[in-house]
C-alpha positions as CSV (number, residue, x, y, z in Angstrom):
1,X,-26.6,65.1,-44.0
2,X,-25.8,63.2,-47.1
3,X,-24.7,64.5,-50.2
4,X,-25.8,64.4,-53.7
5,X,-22.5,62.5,-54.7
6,X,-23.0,60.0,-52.0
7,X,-26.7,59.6,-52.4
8,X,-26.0,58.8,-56.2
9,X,-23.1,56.2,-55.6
10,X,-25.4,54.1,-52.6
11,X,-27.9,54.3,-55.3
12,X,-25.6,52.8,-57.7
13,X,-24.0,50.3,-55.3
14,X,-27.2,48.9,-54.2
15,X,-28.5,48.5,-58.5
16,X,-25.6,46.6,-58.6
17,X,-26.2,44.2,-55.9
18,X,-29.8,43.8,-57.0
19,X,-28.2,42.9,-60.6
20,X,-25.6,40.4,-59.0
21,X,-28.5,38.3,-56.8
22,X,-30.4,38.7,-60.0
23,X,-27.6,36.9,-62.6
24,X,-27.1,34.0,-59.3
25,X,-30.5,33.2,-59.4
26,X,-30.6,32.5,-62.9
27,X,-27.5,29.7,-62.1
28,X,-27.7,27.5,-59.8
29,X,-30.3,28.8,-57.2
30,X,-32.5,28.6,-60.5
31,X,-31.8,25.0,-61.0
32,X,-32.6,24.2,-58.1
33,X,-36.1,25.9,-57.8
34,X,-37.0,24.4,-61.2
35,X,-36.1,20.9,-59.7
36,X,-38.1,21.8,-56.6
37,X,-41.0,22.8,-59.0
38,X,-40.4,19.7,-60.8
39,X,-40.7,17.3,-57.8
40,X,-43.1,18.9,-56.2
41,X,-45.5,18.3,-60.0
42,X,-44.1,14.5,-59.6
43,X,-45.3,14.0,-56.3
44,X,-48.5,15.8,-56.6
45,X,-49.5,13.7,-59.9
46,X,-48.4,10.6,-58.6
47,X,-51.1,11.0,-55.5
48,X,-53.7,12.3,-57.6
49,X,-56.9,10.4,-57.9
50,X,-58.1,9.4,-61.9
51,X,-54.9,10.6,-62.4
52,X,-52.3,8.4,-64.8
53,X,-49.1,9.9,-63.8
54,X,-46.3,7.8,-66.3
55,X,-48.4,9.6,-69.1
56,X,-47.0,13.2,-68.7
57,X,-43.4,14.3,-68.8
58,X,-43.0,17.6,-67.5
59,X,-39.7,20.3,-66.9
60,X,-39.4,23.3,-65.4
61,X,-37.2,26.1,-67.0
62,X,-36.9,29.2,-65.2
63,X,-40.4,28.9,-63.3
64,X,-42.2,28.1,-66.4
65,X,-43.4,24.2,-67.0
66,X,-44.0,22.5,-70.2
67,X,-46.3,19.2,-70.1
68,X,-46.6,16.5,-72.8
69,X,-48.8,13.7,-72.5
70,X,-51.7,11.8,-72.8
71,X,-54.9,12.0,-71.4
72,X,-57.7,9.8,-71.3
73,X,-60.6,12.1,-70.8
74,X,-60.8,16.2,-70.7
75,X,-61.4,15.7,-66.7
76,X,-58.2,14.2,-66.6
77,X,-56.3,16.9,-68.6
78,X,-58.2,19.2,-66.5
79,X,-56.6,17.9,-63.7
80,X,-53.6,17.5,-64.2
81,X,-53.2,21.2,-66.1
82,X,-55.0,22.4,-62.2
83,X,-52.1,20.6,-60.4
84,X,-49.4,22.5,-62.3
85,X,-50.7,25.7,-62.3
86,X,-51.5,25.9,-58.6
87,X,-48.1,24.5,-57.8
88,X,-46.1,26.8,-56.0
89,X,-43.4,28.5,-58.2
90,X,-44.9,27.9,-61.2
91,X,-45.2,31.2,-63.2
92,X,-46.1,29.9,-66.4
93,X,-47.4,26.6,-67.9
94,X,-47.2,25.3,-71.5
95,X,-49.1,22.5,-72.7
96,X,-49.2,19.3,-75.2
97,X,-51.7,17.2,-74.1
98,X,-53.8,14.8,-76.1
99,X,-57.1,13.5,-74.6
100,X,-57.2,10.1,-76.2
101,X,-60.9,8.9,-75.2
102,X,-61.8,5.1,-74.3
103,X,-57.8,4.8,-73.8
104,X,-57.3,2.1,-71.1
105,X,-53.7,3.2,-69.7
């Protein structure tokens, strides 16, 4: 049987553990997810059809991306805004994107 003492110190070491995988994460295991996301966005973009890829800049910063660009029709922004949010990782995504119509990129 396990006493009250002993219950209340596992508890305490594992809280502590949790914390510690918690503050690595946010290091270098985070940088390296965000690059991850941010490749995986570059690739996908890059392949997609009616889709002008040199016109968005995008970064990753702790799971949540932020996208400036331009567009040159709402179908495109559409798109493009579909590709980031159903990338996996992605938590959160911010946009500044400008649909510039009759544009010829």
């Amino acid at each position: 049987m396990v006493s009250k003492d002993e219950k209340e110190a596992r508890r305490t070491k594992k809280q502590e553990h949790e914390k510690a995988k918690e503050e690595e994460k946010s290091g270098i295991g985070q940088t390296v997810d965000d690059f991850w996301i941010e490749t995986k966005i570059k690739a996908q973009l890059l392949t997609g059809q009616n889709i002008t890829s040199v016109n968005y800049f995008n970064r990753s910063v702790k799971n949540k991306v932020y996208v400036i660009g331009k567009a040159k029709s709402h179908f495109e922004k559409d798109q493009v805004l579909q590709i980031l949010k159903k990338t996996k990782g992605v938590e959160s995504v911010t946009e500044h994107i400008e649909v510039v119509a009759g544009a010829s990129y």
